[in-house]
Structure formats: C-alpha cells, structure tokens
VEXBA-914351 format. One line per field, with one value per residue (C-alpha): z, y, x; residue in one letter. Coordinates in steps of 0.2 Angstrom, whole numbers, plus 5000, padded with zeros to 4 digits. Layout:
zz Z / ...
yy Y / ...
xx X / ...
aa A / ...
END
This chain:
zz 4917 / 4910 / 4915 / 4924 / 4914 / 4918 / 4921 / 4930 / 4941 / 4957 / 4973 / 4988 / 4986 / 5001 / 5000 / 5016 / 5014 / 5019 / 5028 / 5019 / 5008 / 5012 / 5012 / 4998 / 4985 / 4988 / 4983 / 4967 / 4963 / 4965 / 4954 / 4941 / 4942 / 4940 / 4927 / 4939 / 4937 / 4956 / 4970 / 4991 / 5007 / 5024 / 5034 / 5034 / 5040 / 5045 / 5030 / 5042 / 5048 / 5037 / 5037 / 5030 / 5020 / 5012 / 4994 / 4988 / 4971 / 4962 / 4971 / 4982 / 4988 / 4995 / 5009 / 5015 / 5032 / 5036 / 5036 / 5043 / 5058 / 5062 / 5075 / 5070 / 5077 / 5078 / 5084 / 5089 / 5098 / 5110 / 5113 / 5133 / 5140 / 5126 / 5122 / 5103 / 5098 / 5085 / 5097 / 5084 / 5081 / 5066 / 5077 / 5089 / 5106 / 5119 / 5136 / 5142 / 5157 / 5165 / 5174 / 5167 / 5173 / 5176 / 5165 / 5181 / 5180 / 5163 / 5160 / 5178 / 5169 / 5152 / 5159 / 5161 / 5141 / 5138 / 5139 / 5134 / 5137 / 5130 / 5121 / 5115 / 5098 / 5093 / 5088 / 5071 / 5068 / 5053 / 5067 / 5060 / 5072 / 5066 / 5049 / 5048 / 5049 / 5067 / 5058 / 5048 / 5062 / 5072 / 5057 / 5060 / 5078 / 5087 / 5101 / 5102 / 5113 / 5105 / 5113 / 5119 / 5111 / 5112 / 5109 / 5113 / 5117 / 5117 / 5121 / 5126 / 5130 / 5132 / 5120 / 5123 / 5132 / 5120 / 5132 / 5146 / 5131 / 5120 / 5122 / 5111 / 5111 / 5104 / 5103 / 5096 / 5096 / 5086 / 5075 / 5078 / 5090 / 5087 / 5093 / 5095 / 5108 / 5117 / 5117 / 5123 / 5136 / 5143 / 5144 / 5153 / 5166 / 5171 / 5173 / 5160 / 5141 / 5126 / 5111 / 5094 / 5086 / 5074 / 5069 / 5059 / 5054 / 5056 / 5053 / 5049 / 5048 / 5038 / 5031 / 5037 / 5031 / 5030 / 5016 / 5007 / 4994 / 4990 / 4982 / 4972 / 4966 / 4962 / 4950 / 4943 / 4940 / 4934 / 4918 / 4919 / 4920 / 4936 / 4947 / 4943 / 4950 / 4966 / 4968 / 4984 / 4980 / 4987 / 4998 / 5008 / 5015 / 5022 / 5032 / 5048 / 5041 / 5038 / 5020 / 5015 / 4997 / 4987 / 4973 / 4958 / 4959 / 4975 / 4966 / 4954 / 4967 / 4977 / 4962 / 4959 / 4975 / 4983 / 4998 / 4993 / 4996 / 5003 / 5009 / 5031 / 5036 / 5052 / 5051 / 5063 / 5062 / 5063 / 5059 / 5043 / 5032 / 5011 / 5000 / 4984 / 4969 / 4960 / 4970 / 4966 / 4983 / 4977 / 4991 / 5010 / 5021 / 5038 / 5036 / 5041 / 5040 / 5026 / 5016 / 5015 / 5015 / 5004 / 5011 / 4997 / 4982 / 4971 / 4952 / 4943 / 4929
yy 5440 / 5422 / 5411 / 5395 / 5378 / 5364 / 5356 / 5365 / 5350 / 5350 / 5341 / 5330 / 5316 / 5309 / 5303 / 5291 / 5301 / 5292 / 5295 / 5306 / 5319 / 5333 / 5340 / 5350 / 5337 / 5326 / 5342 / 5345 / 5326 / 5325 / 5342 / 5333 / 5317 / 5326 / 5339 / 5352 / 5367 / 5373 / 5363 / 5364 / 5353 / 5355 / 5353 / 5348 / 5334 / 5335 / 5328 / 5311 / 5309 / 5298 / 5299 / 5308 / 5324 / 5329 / 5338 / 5350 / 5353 / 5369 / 5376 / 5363 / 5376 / 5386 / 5374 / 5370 / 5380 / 5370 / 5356 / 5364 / 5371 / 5350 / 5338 / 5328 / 5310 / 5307 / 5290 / 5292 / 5285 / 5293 / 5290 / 5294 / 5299 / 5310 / 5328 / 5333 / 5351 / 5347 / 5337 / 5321 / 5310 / 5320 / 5332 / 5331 / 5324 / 5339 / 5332 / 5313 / 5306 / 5288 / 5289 / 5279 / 5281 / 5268 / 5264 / 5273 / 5290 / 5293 / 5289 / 5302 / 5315 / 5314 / 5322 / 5337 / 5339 / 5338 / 5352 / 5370 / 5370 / 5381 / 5374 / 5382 / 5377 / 5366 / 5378 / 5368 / 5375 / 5384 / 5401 / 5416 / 5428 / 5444 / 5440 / 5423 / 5406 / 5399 / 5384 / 5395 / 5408 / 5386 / 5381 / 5397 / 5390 / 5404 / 5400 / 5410 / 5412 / 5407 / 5411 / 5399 / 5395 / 5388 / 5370 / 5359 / 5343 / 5331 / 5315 / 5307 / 5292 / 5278 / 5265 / 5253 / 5253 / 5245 / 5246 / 5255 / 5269 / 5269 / 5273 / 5274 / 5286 / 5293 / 5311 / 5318 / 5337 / 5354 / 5366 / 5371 / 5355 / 5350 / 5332 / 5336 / 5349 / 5338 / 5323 / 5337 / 5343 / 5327 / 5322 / 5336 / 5336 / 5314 / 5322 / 5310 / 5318 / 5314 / 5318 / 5311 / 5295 / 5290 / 5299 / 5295 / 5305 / 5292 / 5303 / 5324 / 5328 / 5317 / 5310 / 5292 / 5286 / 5270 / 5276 / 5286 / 5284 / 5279 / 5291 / 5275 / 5273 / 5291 / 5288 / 5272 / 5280 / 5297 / 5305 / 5291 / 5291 / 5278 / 5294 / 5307 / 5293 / 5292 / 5311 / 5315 / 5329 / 5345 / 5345 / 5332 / 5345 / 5353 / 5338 / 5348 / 5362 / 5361 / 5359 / 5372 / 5369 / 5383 / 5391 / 5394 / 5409 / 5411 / 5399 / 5413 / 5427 / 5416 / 5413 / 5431 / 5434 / 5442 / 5435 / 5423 / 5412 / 5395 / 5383 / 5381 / 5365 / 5360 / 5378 / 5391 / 5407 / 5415 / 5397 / 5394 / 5384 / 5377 / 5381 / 5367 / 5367 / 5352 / 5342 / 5354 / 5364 / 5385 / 5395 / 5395 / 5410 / 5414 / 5409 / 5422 / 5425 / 5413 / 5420 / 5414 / 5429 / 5421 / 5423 / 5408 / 5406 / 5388 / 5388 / 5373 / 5374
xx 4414 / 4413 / 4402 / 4403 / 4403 / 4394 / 4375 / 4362 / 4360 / 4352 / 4350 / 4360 / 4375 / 4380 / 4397 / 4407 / 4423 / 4437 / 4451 / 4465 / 4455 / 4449 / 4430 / 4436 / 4442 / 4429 / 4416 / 4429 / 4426 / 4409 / 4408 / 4419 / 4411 / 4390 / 4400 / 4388 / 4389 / 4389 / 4393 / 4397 / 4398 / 4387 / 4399 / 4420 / 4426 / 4445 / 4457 / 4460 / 4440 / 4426 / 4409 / 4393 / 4398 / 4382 / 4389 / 4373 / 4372 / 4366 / 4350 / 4353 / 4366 / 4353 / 4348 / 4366 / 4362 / 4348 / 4361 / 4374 / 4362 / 4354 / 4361 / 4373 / 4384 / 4401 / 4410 / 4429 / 4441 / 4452 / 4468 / 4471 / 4489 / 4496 / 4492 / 4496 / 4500 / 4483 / 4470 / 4472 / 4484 / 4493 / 4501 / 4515 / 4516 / 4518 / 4514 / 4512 / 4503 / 4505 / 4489 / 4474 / 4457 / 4443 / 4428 / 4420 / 4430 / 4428 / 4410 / 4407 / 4417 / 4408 / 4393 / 4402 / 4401 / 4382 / 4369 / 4376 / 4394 / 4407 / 4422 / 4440 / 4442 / 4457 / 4473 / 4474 / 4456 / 4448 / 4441 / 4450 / 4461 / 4462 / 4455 / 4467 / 4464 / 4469 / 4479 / 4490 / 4496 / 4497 / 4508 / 4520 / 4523 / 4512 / 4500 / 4482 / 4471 / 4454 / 4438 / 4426 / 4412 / 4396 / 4389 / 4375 / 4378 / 4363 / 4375 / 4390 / 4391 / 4405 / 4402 / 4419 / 4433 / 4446 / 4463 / 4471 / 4476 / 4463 / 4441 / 4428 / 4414 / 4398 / 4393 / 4376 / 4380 / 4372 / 4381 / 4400 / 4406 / 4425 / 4428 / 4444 / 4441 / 4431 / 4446 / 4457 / 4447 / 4444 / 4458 / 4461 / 4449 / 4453 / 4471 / 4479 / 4479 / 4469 / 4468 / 4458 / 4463 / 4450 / 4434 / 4420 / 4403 / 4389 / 4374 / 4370 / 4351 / 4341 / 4360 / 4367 / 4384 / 4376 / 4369 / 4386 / 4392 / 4411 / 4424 / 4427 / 4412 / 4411 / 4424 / 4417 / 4401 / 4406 / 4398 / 4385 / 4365 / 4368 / 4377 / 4365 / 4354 / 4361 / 4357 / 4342 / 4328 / 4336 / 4321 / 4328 / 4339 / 4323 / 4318 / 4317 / 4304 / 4287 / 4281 / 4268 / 4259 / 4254 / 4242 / 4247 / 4247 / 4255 / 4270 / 4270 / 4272 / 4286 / 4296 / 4296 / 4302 / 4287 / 4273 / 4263 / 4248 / 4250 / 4236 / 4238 / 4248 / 4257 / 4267 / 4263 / 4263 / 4280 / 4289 / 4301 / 4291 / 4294 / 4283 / 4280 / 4271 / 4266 / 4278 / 4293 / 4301 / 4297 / 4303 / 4308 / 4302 / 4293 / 4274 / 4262 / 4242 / 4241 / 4258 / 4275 / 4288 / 4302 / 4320 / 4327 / 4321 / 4324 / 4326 / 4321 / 4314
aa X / X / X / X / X / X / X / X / X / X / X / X / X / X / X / X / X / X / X / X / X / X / X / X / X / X / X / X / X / X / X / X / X / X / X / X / X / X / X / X / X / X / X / X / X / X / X / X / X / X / X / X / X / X / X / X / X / X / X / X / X / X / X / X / X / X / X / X / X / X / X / X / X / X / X / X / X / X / X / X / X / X / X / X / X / X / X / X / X / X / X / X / X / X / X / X / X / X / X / X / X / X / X / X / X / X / X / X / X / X / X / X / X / X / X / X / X / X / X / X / X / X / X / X / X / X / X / X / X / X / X / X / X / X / X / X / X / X / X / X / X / X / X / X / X / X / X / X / X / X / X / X / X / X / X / X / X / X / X / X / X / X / X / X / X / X / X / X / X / X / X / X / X / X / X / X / X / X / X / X / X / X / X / X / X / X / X / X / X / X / X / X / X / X / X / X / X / X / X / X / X / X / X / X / X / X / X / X / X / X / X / X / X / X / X / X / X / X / X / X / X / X / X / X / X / X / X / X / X / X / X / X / X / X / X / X / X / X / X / X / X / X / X / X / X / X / X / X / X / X / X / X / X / X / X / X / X / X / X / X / X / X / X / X / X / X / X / X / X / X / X / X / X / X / X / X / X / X / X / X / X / X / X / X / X / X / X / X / X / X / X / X / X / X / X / X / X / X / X / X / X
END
C-alpha cells in the first residue's frame, strides 16, 4: 500500500471560509498550502456559508470530536415569504406567502426553537436514506421523509429587523443544528415561509472567525515558515477537558497505550481528561483512582 506524502505536521488553522467553496476544498487547500500529510475539518459549512471552519492537522485529527461535540454560533438572515425546495436561497421557490409578521410575532415564536427540540433535516442535507446521501436521492427529484432529530438550542434571538422580507438572527446551538431547518420551520410556524439567505459561522468551541484566516492569505502564505506559524497547539482543541499532567513513567505507559499515572487535578473520577507531558498533550481517556485509561493516543515526537 503506498504511503501518504507529505509533513507530519500537527495542530489547528482556522480558516473564515467564504462564501462559494466548499468545506472540502478549503481542507484540500490548507493540506496543499502546510504540504501536511493528513488533514480534516470539524464541522461543514454549506458551499454558500462563511465562517469558522477549524481544519485539524495530523494528530490534531484525533480531537475533531471534541470540536464537532462544542457549542457553536451562527448569524443568518432569513428571508421571509418564500419557501425553497433547499431551505437557502440556492434552491427553487416552491411556495410564496404575502403575509409579514411583526417584530412581536417573530421574536414570541423564536422561543419555540430553544431548549431540546427536534428538528427535520433540510432534503438537500448530507443524512443518508438507505445508505445514500439525502441531497443525491433531492437532486433526482424524490422527496423523503427524514426523521427528526435532536438539538439543543441554548439561544435564539433577534438581532435586527432589516425589511418587511428580510431578518437577522443569532443562534448558539450544540452538535447536528441545520440553520436552514430552523428558517424553514419558522417560517412555517409565523405562516409566511422562510428560508436562509446569508449565513455566517462566527465562533465553534474555543474558534472565533474573528480570528480566521483568509483563503487568500492561504495562498499568499503557502510553503512558507509565516503559515506554519499561523498553526494553534492541537490541545486547543481540547479546551473543554480537564488537563491531567503526568509521570514519566505514566507518559511512557500512555504512549504505549496502557493506564497510566497522572498527578490529581480539577478531573473527577469517571470525567475525560488529557494527559501532558513536559508541556506536550499524551493521551485522552476516562481518569480513574489516579490513572488515565487512554481512548486516543497523540504522536509527536
């Protein structure tokens, strides 16, 4: 089997994807750009969304869940009266409403979509029916019937009302939210249509889109000193666990694979926890009676 090419390079970028790329290509970029060996995203943003996509980066990989699992914000503008056949903008207009709710109506009916709720994935959406995407069985003109699913919503809130047509919003929401499902359905429920117009990412975890960088400062910078710079500690993407240090010779048994011992911190027992050594991140694992049991195990040396 022939190996893969490239750097052992490990740790976060944060790229502001623009509008028009998908998640994909900007992870093939960045790949290109750091000539890394192994790379992959936390999390896709629709091809016409920007925003935070945080691209890990060798064993960086290995704490994409932990990513993928944290809250995260959206800002997006709905577009009210029209319902799409893809819940944004790129898709075709199936239904139109005259009717145009208050400032009062849609900021009442917005409660509705925090807490647990359950929420029907767009038909243009990445689920798979019978082992195939839900988007290609869409693109073949059949409608499904997608199962609901669950999300928690921490907020929603109206942050400007632009036009008669036209709102912005904010959601803070966990893992597996579509901001289209949410247009959709609330257009739905103020009896006039919605669907998404402009989306944006403005934070994931510990990543702010503030803090992004470009895709044309990706190129610029490519096979330089100046982008491997730009590059965050892969423990960054651990930000929401406990850090445990260790002995040596617990770091010796971790790396192996095997319990090992770590001095007590802030984990309990039973709580994930990392595990560094000498300021470098070991392991991640369930910490118990002084131990950490490794479920991931980092490699960089």
């Amino acid at each position: 089997m022939a190996r893969k090419k490239g750097r052992d390079i490990s740790g976060w970028l944060i790229v502001d994807k623009p509008a028009g790329m998908t998640s994909t290509s900007v992870v093939n970029k960045v790949r290109w750009a750091l000539a890394a060996k192994k790379a992959g995203h936390a999390g896709t943003l629709d091809p016409e969304a920007t925003g935070v996509l945080a691209v890990a980066l060798g064993e960086a990989t290995k704490t994409v869940p932990y990513i993928t699992d944290a809250m995260k914000a959206y800002r997006f503008i709905v577009r009210l009266g029209q319902a799409t056949n893809t819940d944004d903008a790129e898709g075709e207009i199936l239904r139109e409403s005259a009717e145009r709710p208050s400032d009062e109506e849609i900021k009442e009916a917005l409660h509705q979509f925090v807490g647990d709720i359950q929420q029907v994935p767009p038909q243009f959406s990445a689920v798979k029916v019978d082992g195939e995407r839900a988007y290609k069985r869409a693109r073949d003109g059949e409608e499904m019937e997608l199962s609901a699913r669950p999300l928690f919503v921490e907020s929603l809130i109206m942050l400007e009302r632009i036009d008669a047509d036209h709102v912005e919003l904010e959601m803070v929401c966990g893992k597996g939210g579509y901001v289209r499902s949410i247009a959709r359905d609330l257009g739905e429920a103020l009896g006039c249509f919605g669907h998404v117009l402009r989306l944006r990412r403005v934070w994931s975890g510990p990543f702010e889109a503030s803090d992004g960088i470009t895709v044309e400062q990706i190129d610029t910078l490519a096979k330089t000193p100046e982008l491997d710079e730009k590059l965050l500690p892969l423990q960054v993407g651990l930000a929401d666990l406990p850090e445990l240090r260790c002995t040596p010779e617990g770091a010796a048994r971790l790396r192996n694979g095997n319990p090992g011992m770590v001095i007590p911190g802030e984990a309990e027992y039973g709580d994930e926890a990392w595990a560094s050594f000498q300021g470098k991140p070991i392991a991640v694992g369930i910490f118990k009676a002084g131990e950490l049991h490794p479920s991931r195990v980092f490699n960089l040396d």
